[in-house]
Structure formats: C-alpha cells, structure tokens
C-alpha positions in Angstrom: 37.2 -14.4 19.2 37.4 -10.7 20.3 38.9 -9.1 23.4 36.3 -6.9 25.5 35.4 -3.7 23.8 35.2 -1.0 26.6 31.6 0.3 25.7 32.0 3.4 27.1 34.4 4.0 23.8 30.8 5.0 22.1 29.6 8.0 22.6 26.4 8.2 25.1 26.8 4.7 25.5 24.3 3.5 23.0 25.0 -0.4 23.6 23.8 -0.4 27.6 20.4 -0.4 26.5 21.0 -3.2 23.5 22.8 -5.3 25.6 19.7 -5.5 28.4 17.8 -6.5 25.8 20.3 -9.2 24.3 20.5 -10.4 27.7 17.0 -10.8 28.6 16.3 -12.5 25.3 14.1 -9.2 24.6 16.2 -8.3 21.4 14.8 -9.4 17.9 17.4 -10.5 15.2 16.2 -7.6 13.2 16.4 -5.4 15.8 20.0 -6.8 16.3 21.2 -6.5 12.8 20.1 -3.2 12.5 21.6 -1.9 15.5 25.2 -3.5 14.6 24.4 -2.0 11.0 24.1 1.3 12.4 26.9 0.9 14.9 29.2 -0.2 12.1 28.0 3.0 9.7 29.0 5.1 12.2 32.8 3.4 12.7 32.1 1.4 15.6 32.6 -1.8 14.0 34.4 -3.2 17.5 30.7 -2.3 19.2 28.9 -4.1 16.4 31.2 -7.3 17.3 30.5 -7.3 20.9 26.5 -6.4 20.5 26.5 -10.2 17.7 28.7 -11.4 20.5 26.8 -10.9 23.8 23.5 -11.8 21.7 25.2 -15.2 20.8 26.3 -16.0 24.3 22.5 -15.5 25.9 20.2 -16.8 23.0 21.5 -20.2 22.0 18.2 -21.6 21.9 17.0 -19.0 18.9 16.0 -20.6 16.1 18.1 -18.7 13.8 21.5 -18.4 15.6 23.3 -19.4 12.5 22.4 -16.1 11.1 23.9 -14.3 14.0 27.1 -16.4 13.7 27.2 -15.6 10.0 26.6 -11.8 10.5 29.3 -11.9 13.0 31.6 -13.7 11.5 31.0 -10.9 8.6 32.0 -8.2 11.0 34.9 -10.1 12.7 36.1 -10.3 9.1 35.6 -6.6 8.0 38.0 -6.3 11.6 41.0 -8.2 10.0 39.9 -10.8 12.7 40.1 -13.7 9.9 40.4 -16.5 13.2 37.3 -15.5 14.8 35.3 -15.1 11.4 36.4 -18.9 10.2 35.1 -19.8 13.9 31.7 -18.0 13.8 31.4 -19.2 10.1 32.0 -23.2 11.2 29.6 -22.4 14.4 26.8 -21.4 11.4 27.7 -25.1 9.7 27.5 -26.9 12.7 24.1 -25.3 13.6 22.1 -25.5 10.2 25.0 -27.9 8.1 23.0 -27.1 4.8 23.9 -22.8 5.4 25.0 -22.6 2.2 26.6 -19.1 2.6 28.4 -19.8 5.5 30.3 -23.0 3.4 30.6 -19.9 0.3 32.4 -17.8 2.8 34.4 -20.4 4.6 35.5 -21.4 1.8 36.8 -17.4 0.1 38.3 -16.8 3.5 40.2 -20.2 3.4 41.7 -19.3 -0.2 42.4 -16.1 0.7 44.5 -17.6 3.3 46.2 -19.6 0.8 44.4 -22.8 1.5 43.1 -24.0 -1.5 42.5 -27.6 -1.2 40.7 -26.6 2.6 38.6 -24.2 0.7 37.5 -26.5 -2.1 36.4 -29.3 0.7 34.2 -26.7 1.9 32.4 -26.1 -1.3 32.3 -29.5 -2.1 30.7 -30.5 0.8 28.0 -28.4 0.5 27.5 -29.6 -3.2 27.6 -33.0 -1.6 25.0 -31.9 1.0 22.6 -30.0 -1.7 22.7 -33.2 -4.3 19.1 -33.8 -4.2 18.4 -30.1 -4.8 16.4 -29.8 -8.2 15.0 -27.2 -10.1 11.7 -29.5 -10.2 12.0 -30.0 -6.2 13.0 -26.1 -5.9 9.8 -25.5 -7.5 7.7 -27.4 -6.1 8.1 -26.6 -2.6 8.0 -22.9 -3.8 4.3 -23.1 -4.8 3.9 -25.5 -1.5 5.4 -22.4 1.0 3.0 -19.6 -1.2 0.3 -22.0 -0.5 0.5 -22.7 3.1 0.9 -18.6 3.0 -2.1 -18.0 0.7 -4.4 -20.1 2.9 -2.9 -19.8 7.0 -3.6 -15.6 5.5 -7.0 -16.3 4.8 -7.7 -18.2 8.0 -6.1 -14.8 9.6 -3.4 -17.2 11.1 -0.7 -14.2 10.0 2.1 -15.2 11.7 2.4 -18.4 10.5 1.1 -16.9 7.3 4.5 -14.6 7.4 7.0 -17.3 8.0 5.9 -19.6 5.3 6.4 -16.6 2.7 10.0 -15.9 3.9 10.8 -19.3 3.3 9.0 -18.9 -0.1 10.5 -15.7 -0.8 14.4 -16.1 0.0 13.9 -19.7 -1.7 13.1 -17.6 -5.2 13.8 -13.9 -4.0 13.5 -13.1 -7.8 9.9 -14.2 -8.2 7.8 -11.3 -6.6 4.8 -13.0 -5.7 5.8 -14.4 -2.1 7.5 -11.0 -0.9 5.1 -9.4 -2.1 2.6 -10.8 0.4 4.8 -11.3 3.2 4.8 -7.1 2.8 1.3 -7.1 2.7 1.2 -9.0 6.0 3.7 -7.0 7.8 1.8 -4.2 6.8 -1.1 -5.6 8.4 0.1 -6.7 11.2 1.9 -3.5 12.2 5.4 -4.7 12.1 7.6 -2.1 12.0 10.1 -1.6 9.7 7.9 -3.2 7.5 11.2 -4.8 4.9 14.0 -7.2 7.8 17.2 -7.8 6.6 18.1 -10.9 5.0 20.6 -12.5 3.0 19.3 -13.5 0.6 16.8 -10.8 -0.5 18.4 -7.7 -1.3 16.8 -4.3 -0.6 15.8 -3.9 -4.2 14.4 -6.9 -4.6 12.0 -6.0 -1.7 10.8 -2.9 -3.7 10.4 -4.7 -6.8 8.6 -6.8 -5.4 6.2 -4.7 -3.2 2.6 -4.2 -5.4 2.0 -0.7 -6.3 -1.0 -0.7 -3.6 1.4 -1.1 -1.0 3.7 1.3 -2.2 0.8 4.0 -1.7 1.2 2.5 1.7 4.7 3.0 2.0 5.8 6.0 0.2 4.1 9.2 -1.5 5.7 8.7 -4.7 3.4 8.9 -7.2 5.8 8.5 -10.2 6.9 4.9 -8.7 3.6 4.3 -8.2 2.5 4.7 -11.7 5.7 3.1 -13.0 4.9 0.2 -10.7 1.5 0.1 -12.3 3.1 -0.1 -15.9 5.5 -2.6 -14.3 2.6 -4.8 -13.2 0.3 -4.5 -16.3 2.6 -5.7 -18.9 4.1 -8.5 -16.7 1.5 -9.8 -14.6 -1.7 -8.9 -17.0 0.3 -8.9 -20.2 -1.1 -9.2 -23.4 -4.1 -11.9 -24.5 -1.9 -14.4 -25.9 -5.5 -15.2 -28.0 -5.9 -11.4 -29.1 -6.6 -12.5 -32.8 -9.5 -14.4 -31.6 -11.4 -11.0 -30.7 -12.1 -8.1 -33.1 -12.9 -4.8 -31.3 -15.8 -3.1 -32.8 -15.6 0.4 -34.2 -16.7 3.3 -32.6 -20.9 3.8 -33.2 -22.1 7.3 -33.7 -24.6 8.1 -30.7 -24.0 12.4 -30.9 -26.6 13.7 -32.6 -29.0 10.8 -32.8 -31.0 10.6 -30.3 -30.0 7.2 -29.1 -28.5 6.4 -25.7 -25.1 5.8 -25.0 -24.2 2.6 -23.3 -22.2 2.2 -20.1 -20.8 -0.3 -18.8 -19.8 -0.7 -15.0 -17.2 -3.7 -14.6 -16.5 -4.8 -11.0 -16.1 -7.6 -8.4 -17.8 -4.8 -5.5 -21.2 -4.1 -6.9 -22.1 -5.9 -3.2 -21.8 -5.1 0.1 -18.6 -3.5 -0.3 -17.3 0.4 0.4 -17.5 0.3 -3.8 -20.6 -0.7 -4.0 -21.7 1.4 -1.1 -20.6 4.6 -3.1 -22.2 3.5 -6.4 -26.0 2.9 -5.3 -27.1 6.1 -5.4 -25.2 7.3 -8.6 -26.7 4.1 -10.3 -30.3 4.9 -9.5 -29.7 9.0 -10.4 -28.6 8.5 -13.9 -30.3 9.7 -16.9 -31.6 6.7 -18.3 -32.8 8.3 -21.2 -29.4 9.8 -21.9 -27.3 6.5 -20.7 -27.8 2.9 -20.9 -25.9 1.5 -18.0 -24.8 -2.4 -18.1 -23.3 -3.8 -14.7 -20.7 -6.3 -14.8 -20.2 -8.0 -11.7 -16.8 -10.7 -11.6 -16.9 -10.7 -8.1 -17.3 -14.1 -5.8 -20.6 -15.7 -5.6 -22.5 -15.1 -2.5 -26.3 -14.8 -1.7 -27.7 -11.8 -2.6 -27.3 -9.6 -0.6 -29.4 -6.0 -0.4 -26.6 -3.4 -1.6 -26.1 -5.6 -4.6 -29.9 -6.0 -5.3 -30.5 -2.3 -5.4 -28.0 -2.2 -7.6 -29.5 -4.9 -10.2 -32.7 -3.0 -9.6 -31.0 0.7 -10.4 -29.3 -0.3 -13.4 -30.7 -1.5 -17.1 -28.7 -4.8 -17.3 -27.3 -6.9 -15.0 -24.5 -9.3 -16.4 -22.8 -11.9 -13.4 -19.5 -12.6 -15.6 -17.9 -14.3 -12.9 -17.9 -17.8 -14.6 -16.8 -16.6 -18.1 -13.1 -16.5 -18.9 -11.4 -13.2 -20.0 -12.3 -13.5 -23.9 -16.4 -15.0 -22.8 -16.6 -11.9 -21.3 -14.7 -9.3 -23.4 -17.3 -10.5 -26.2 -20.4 -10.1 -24.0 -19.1 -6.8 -23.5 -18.7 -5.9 -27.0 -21.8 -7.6 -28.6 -23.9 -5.7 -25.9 -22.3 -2.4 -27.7 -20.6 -0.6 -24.9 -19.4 2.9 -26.1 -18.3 3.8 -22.5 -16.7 1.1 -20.0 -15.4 2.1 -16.5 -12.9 -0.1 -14.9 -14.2 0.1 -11.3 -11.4 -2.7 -10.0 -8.1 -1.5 -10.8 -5.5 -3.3 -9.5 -7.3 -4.3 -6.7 -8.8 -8.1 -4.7 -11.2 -10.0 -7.9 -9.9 -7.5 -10.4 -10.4 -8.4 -14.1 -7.9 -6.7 -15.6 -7.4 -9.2 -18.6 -10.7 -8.4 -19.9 -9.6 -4.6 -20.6 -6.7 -5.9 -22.3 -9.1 -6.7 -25.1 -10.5 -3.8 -25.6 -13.4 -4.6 -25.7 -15.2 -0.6 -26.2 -13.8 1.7 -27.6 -13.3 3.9 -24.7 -11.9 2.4 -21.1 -12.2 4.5 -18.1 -10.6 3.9 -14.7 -12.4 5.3 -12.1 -13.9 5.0 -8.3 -11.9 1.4 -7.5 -8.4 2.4 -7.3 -6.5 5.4 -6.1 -3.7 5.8 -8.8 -3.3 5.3 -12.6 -4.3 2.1 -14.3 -0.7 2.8 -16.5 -2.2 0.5 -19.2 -1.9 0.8 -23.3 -6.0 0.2 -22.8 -7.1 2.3 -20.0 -7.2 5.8 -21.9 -9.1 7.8 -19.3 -9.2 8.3 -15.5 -11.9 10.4 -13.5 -10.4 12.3 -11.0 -11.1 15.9 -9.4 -9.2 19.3 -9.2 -8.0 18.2 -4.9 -7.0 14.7 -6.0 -5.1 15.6 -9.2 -4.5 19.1 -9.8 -3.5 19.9 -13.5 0.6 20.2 -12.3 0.1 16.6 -11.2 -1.4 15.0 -14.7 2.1 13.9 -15.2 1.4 11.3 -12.4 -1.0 9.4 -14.7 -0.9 7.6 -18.2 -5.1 8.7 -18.5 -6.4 12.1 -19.6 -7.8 12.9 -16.6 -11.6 14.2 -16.8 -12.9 15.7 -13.5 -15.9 15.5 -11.2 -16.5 18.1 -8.0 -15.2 14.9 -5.8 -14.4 11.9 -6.4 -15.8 9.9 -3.5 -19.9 9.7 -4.2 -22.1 8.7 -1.3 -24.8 7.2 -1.1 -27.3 9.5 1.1 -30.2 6.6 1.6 -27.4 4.3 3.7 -28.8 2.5 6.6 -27.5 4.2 9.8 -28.9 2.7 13.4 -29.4 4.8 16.4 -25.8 5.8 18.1 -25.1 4.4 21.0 -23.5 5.6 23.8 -19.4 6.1 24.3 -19.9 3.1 27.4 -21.9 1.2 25.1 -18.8 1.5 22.4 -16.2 0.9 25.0 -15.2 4.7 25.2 -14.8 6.6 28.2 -17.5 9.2 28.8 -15.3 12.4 29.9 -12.1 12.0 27.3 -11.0 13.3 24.8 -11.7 10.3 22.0 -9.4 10.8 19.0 -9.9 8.4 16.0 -8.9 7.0 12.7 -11.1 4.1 11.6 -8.4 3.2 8.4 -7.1 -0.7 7.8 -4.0 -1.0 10.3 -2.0 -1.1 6.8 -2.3 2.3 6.6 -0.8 2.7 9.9 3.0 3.8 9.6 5.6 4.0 12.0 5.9 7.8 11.5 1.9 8.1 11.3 2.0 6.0 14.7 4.8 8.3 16.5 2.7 11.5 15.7 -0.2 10.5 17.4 1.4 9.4 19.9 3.2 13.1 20.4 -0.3 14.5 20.2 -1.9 11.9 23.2 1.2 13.1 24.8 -0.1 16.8 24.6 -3.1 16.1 25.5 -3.8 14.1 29.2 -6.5 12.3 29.4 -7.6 12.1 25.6 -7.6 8.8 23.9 -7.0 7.5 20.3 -9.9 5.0 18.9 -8.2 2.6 16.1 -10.4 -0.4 14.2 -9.2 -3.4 15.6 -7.2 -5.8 13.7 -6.0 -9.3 15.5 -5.1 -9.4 18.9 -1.5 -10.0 18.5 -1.8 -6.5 16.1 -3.7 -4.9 18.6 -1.3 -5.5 21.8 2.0 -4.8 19.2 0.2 -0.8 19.3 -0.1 -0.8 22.6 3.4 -2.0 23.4 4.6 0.7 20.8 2.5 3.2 22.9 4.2 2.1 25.9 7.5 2.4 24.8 6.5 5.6 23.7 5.5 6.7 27.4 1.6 6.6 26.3 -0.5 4.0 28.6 -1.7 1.0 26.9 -5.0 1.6 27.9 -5.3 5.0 26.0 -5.2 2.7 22.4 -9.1 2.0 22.7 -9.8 -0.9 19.8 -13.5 -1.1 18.0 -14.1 -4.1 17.3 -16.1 -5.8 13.8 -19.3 -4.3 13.3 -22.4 -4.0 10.6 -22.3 -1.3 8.6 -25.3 0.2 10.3 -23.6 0.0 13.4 -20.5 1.1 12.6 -21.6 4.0 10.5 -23.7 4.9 13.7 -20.3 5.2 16.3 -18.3 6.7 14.0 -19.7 10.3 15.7 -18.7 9.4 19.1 -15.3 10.4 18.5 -14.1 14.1 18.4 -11.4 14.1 15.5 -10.7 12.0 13.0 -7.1 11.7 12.2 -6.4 10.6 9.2 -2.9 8.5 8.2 -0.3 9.2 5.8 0.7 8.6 2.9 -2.1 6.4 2.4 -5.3 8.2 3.5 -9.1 7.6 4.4 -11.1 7.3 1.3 -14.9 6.1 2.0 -13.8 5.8 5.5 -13.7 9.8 5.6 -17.0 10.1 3.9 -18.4 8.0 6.6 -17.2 9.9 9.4 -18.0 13.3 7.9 -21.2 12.3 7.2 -21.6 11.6 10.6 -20.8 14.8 11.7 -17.2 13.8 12.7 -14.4 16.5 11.8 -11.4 14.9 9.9 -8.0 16.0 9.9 -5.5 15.3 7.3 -2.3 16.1 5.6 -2.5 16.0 1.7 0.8 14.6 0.0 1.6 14.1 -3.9 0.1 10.9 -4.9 -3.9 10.0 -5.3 -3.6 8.3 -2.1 -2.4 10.7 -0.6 -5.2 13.9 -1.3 -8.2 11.5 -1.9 -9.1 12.7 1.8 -8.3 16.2 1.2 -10.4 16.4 -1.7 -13.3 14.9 0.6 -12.7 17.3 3.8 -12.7 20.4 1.2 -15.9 18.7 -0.9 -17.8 19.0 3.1 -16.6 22.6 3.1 -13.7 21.7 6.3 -10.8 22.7 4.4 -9.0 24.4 6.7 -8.3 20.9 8.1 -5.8 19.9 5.3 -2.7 20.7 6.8 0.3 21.5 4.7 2.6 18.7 5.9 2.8 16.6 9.1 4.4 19.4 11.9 0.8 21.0 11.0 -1.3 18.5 11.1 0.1 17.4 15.1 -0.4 21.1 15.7 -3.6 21.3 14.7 -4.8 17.8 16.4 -3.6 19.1 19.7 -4.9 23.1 19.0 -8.9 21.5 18.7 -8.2 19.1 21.0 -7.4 22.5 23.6 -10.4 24.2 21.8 -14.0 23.2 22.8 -15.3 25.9 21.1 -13.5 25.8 17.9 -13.9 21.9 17.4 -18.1 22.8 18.1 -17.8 25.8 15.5 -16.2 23.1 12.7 -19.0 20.2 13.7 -21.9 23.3 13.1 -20.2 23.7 9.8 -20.3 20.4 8.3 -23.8 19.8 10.1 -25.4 23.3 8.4 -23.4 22.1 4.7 -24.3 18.9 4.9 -27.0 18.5 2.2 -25.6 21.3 0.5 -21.8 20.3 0.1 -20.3 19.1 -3.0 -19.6 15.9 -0.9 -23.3 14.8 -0.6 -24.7 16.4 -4.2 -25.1 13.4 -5.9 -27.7 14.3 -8.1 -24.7 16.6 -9.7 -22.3 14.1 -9.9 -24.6 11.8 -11.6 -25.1 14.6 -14.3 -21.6 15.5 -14.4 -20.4 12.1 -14.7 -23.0 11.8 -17.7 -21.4 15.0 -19.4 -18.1 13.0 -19.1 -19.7 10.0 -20.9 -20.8 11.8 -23.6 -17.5 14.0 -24.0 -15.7 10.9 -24.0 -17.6 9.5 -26.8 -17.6 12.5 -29.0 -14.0 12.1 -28.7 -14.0 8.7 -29.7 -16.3 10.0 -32.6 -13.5 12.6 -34.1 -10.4 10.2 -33.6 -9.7 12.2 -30.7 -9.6 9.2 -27.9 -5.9 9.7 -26.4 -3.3 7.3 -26.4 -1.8 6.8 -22.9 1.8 7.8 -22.7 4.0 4.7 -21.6 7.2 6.2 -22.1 10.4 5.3 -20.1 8.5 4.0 -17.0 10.6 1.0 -16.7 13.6 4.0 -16.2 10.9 5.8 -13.7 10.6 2.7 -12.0 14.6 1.3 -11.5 14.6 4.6 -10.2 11.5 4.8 -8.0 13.4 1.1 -6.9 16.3 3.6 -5.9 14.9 6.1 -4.1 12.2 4.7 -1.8 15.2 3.5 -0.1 15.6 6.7 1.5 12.8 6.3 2.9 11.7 10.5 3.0 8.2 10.7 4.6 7.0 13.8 3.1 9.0 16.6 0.9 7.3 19.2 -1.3 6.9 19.0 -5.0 10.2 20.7 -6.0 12.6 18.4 -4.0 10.7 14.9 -5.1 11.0 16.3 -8.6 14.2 16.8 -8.1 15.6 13.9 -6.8 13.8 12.2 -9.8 15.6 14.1 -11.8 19.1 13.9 -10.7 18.5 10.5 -11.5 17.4 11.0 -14.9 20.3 13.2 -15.7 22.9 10.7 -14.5 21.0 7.5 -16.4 21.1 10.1 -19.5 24.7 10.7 -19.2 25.2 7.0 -19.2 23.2 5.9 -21.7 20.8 9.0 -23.4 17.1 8.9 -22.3 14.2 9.2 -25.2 12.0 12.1 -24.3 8.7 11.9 -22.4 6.4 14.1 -21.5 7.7 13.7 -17.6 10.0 14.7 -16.1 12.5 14.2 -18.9 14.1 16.4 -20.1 14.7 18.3 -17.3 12.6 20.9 -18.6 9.4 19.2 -19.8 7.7 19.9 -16.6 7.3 21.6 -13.7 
C-alpha cells in the first residue's frame, strides 16, 4: 500500500520505540492513534502510515483492527495514496461487514474517482446490511448497554462496566448519560487520558457530556463548572411539570417575635457518610432556642446505624422522605413551615434536586454537600468562606455567597482507635511515608507525574495511596515504573472502619494533596490527626476547599502558589526533619484552638446566617440568582477544556474566557451579565 518510510527521516527517531511496542502487541489502539495523530500534526504523515501499518501487520487478532484499517486508510488518503486507502477501507468491511463508515468512505472515494455506480453499491449495501436497524431496536439496546454498565459498575466489575458504555455511548453519542459514566469509570480506574479517540464521539461531545463533578476533576475552570451546573439543572432537573399543583407559602415574620426560626437540613448522608460525619456535632451545638432544625433524610434505607442516630437524637424533627415523591415531600416541607432550607446534596449520589425546584421555603441554601454552585433559579444562597471563595471569585457562583470561618466542620467526639504501628499498616518502619488518602478520581496524570518527580528526589521515601481495585492499583505501579520509580514504593491501604482509618492516617509524614480536585473531609481527617497537608490552591471551590482547611489549622504556609511550589516544598520537608517536627508542633499546640476544630463558633455563626437570611427574606431582599448567558459560558467552557491547561493564574483564564466572548459578540452581540461580559464587568 506504501513503500518503506526510512524512519530515521524523523527527527530523534520517535517511531523506534512505537514500533517495539506495535511489535510486541504492547501498543494500545489509543496509544496508536494518538501517536500517528501527533506524527501527522507535526508533517510526518509518511511516519503516521508506517506506525498504522506495522501495527496491522503484528496484531491481526485485535479485536478492533477494522478501526486501524479505517484510520489508515484515512491517512493513506490524506497522502494522495487513493489505491491503498480503497484497500485498507475494504480490509475494515471484510473484518466487521456492518462498519458503516468504512462503506460511507468507500463509497466518497469511489465517486471521487468517477465511479458512481461502484460507489452507490457500496452505500447500498450497507443499507441492505442495516435493514433491520430501528429507532425502536436502537433504543432499546441503548438502555440494555447503560444497564449492563449501571449494574457490572456497581458489582465493581469496571472494565466490563467501561466497554458496555462505549457501546452505549457511540450507539447515541448525543445522549450524555452513557459517556458520561464511562468518564466516571476512567476516572476511577486511573486510565490516562481519561477521553480515547473515537469516531464516532467527537471531542465536544465528550465535554458535554462529562457531569460538572467530574469536570472539577478534570479542569480548574470554575466558570464551566458553574455553566455546567446551569446546563444540568434545567435539563436534567428541569422544571416540575406539576408546579401548579404546589403553592409556596409566603415568607412568616420570625425577627422580632420571639419565635424560632425553622431549618431544614435535606440530605441522602445524614448516615455514616463524610457528610454526616461533619454535621453531628454542628447538629447537637445549635441554639435550639433560636433555631428549630428539621432533618430530611432521602437517602437509601439501611439499618440504623450510630452516626445517623445521633443525628435523629441532635436535631428536633426527624422526617425519612425517602419513599415520598418530589411534590409528597416539597409539601411536608412547606406545611412543617421551613423559613430556612439547606440543600446539603447538590448535585451529588441520592440528590433530590426536584424537590428544591418547588420551592418549597422561601429561602434555599446550598451548602456542606457539593463543592461548586448549585446554578439553579431556586438555590438563592451558598455558604462558603473568605479561602474557598474570596469576593473577586463571587462571579463563579449564581448564590450570594454568606461566609463561615471554614467551611469544613468536624465533628471533635469522632471515634478514633489506638494507632497502630507502620508494620502493622503495611509501611516500612525507616521511610519516608508520603500520602494522599483522596478517591483515585482525583488522581491526574499531571498530579501522578509530580509525585513521582518528588519520590524521585527523595530515595527511599514512599507514597501511601487508598487502594482502589487491583487492576487500578497495578495500572499506578506500572505508571511508576515507567516513570523510573519501583513498583514497590506505591504502598496501597486497603478498606478500613472509620475508626481505623482515622487512626493510620498519622503514620504518614505529608499529606499531598491532588489537583484540581482537592481533599475536602479527607484533609480534616489527616490534620486532625496531626498529619501536615500540602496543597496547591487553584480557582474553582474544588480547588481551595483544602486550602481553606490547611489555613483554618493555622499551616498556611503549606498552600503553595501553583504546582513547581508545591514539588518543591514536598521534597524541602521531606530533606527537613526538623522543619516537618516544627509544623506537626504547630497543628498539635492549635489544635483545639484553630478555626478548623471551633465548632461551637461555627454553629453560632451559621445561626447568625439563618437569621440574616430570613430578615432578608422579610424586607424583599432575598436575591435572585443571576443565570445570564451560561449556555454561552458553557459552548465556550466546551471549547476550552480542550486545551487541556493544568493551572494558569486568574488573569490568563479570564482572559482566554474572554477572547471568546469578544469573538461570539462580534458574531452575534452578547446581552450583558454581570461576568465576565462585557469585557469590563469584572476583574
């Protein structure tokens, strides 16, 4: 199909390594499309031919070999090579005869050849092929694929999980639901780059797809976020289609009168959960003769468990609204009076977000659940603190944003067992034991390389990661290993009880935190345990919700200003006994004294906020969340996430938004908003 390409024609002679790997049957199809994608961005098209080329010749027994063919013939096309491209296209036919882009492109290459009647045999056969294709069928084995997805993911089978969603997703790559838990799963599992190529799900679609959660994973772009947010609420939550059938009460007057005001707590975590963890202790310090607090739990039912019965026992009224549908439970809500409800959900596992859409009080808070704005017309307030979301950054969020000294309570009467000892957790006894104890989806591939550079730094140390499945475990160590890092210096802690767990976190040294998605409870947990944590804080809630907590223990000279910092200063304590000892005296001498452990104040503070809130709500004050041209923030957020820019500072992400903005306006002009449009509303 091709003559030889001399390889040495590339510069440095990136195809010897490829081709090994091709030979050996050690070279993914991702791997391989990528690498002829980058050879042919660069103008070595005749290199990305004889990379698809060698791969054909030694994997014929791969599954997907049409693909190859099809990518190939692609290639051989953009070459002039229209011979070779018809053979690699009819090689894709003859391996999977119901490819129905190989027939599209057989066929355009035959007409443009002048053979029409050729060309139209080609179509026509695969209409003949595809007769029994219809939209009911297409359907239906759609919800069978998400399905088999939904259920091999909750037996943890993940890889099987995986490739029923691809199927799902390039069956219907316009539906998001299928992509956007095969990202999940990738995420999960550690498989880097986290989006493949494919043919039939473009790049955008992946990112309109992906849920704003795992954005937070993926990018530190808090303006996507949000807009994905907006994206999701209207769409997925939407409006009650039965809103008539419920009549919001008006605001009661409580300043002034001596009576209580009554809160509401809604969530599916008032259990053994990290949420319901944080809560306990807030729950029992309120002033119940200033507050009235109502719990709504919508979670699962399960046996009581204790964290849950404390809090039935800390708060004034306990309401399981599990059972009740969306409107059943919007009425409870109201006839029970609530001035103040706080989302404690958000977009999050068991979320009722349909019931807010009622409104059913007259004031809806989001706070403690989710790290990022709610983006509703509903959710008009968002507690927050001055680390988290500093006033430049209020144009992140749709919420007036109220503030508490930090945002992550804790709950000081947890349950910690005796530590054991570092051979009792699996840890060697004379190392250096780095850690981060976050889900593996918060594990990127630039978080991953920079600890690697710092166990590079630092012989003999080792890096202590909660264990996902084995098959996620032994991809880090490979990743280590290609990275020059022994296998064995990935140490893996396995499940454990709260108790337990809460009583090894302290056998580490440092805790490094990830990026852009950050420890939340997690850090709370290991500072409390007297373990240092180091992190980087970024733009998005995400992304400072660990910087707020490090400064709320009185550490904050670990928040490093971006990530060449933060490897510095893992390896500089890691070199420094003494100035590792002086931080861990620190937090040990603040620790019932910090901002982090006062709870008492926060329970006061978040009181204050109650009652601010509802003399707001009294005067005609409560705000209206601005929604304004988020679908615009979001085709562009769609845009720009393709880039795929780690960490920038504030400027050059505002920027980049809007350059954007500018050219969409000079297309078509923008309405106003109180953004980043025009291009001098903000900062």
């Amino acid at each position: 199909m091709t003559a030889n390409f001399p390889l040495d024609a590339v510069p440095g002679n990136p195809l010897l390594e490829l081709m090994a790997r091709a030979r050996n049957q050690q070279l993914a199809l991702a791997d391989l499309f990528q690498s002829a994608e980058n050879l042919s961005a660069a103008g070595h098209r005749p290199a990305a031919a004889e990379i698809y080329k060698l791969w054909i010749a030694f994997n014929d027994k791969n599954p997907l070999l049409h693909l190859a063919y099809f990518n190939y013939a692609v290639t051989l096309s953009s070459l002039g090579d229209t011979a070779g491209a018809m053979h690699a296209l009819r090689a894709a036919i003859r391996i999977e005869p119901q490819f129905g882009q190989a027939y599209i492109n057989l066929g355009r290459t035959l007409e443009d050849c002048g053979l029409i009647g050729p060309a139209v045999e080609q179509w026509q056969a695969y209409a003949d092929a595809t007769a029994d294709v219809t939209p009911d069928r297409i359907t239906h084995r759609l919800l069978s694929l998400q399905h088999i997805g939904r259920v091999l993911e909750g037996a943890d089978r993940l890889e099987e999980a995986e490739a029923a969603l691809w199927q799902a997703m390039e069956l219907a790559p316009t539906r998001p639901e299928a992509a956007q838990h095969w990202i999940s799963l990738r995420m999960r599992q550690c498989k880097w780059p986290v989006l493949q190529p494919s043919l039939y799900v473009t790049p955008k679609q992946f990112m309109e797809a992906m849920s704003a959660m795992s954005i937070a994973c993926y990018a530190d772009d808090p303006l996507f976020q949000m807009a994905k947010a907006y994206r999701y609420a209207r769409t997925t939550v939407g409006r009650p289609a039965d809103l008539a059938a419920f009549s919001p009460k008006p605001v009661r007057r409580k300043t002034g009168t001596g009576k209580r005001l009554r809160v509401g707590y809604l969530s599916s975590d008032l259990r053994q959960h990290a949420v319901g963890f944080a809560l306990s202790e807030v729950l029992e310090l309120h002033d119940k003769a200033s507050v009235e607090i109502y719990a709504y739990y919508c979670g699962d039912p399960a046996p009581l468990d204790p964290t849950q019965a404390r809090i039935q026992r800390a708060v004034d009224h306990w309401r399981d609204i599990a059972k009740l549908n969306d409107l059943d439970a919007a009425r409870m809500i109201a006839d029970d009076e609530i001035d103040v409800l706080i989302d404690v959900n958000g977009y999050t596992k068991h979320a009722r977000t349909a019931i807010f859409a009622y409104r059913p009080a007259p004031a809806i808070v989001n706070f403690c659940g989710y790290p990022g704005t709610m983006a509703s017309p509903y959710h008009q307030y968002m507690i927050a603190d001055e680390r988290i979301v500093p006033p430049e950054n209020e144009l992140y969020y749709t919420e007036k944003v109220l503030r508490i000294p930090c945002n992550q309570p804790v709950d000081r009467a947890r349950l910690v067992n005796p530590r054991p000892t570092r051979a009792e957790a699996g840890l060697p006894d004379d190392a250096f034991v780095f850690a981060s104890f976050n889900g593996m989806q918060k594990i990127t591939a630039p978080c991953f390389a920079r600890w690697m550079t710092i166990l590079e730094a630092t012989p003999g140390s080792v890096l202590w990661l909660l264990a996902g499945d084995d098959v996620a475990n032994e991809r880090l160590r490979s990743r280590a290993a290609e990275s020059g890092i022994a296998p064995d210096r990935i140490i893996f802690a396995g499940k454990a009880q709260n108790p337990d767990h809460l009583a090894r976190i302290g056998l580490a040294d440092l805790f490094l935190d990830t990026f852009p998605y950050g420890a939340h409870s997690t850090a709370a947990d290991a500072i409390t345990q007297g373990l240092p944590v180091l992190t980087a804080a970024g733009k998005s809630f995400a992304a400072r919700f660990c910087a707020s907590i490090v400064a709320a223990a009185g550490i904050p000279e670990l928040i490093c200003d971006g990530p060449d910092e933060y490897v510095r200063t893992a390896i500089a304590l890691a070199q420094d006994p003494a100035r590792l000892s002086g931080i861990r005296r620190s937090l040990e001498e603040q620790r019932e004294t910090c901002a982090l452990r006062d709870t008492p104040a926060l329970a006061r503070r978040l009181e204050a906020i109650f009652w601010q809130i509802q003399g707001e709500a009294e005067r005609g004050e409560t705000p209206i969340p601005d929604l304004r041209n988020l679908d615009i923030y979001h085709e562009i957020g769609t845009q720009l996430a393709a880039a795929e820019i780690e960490f920038e500072d504030d400027a050059s992400y505002r920027a980049r938004y809007r350059a954007e903005l500018a050219a969409l306006d000079a297309y078509a002009p923008l309405q106003p908003d109180a953004r980043l449009w025009p291009a001098n509303a903000a900062t």
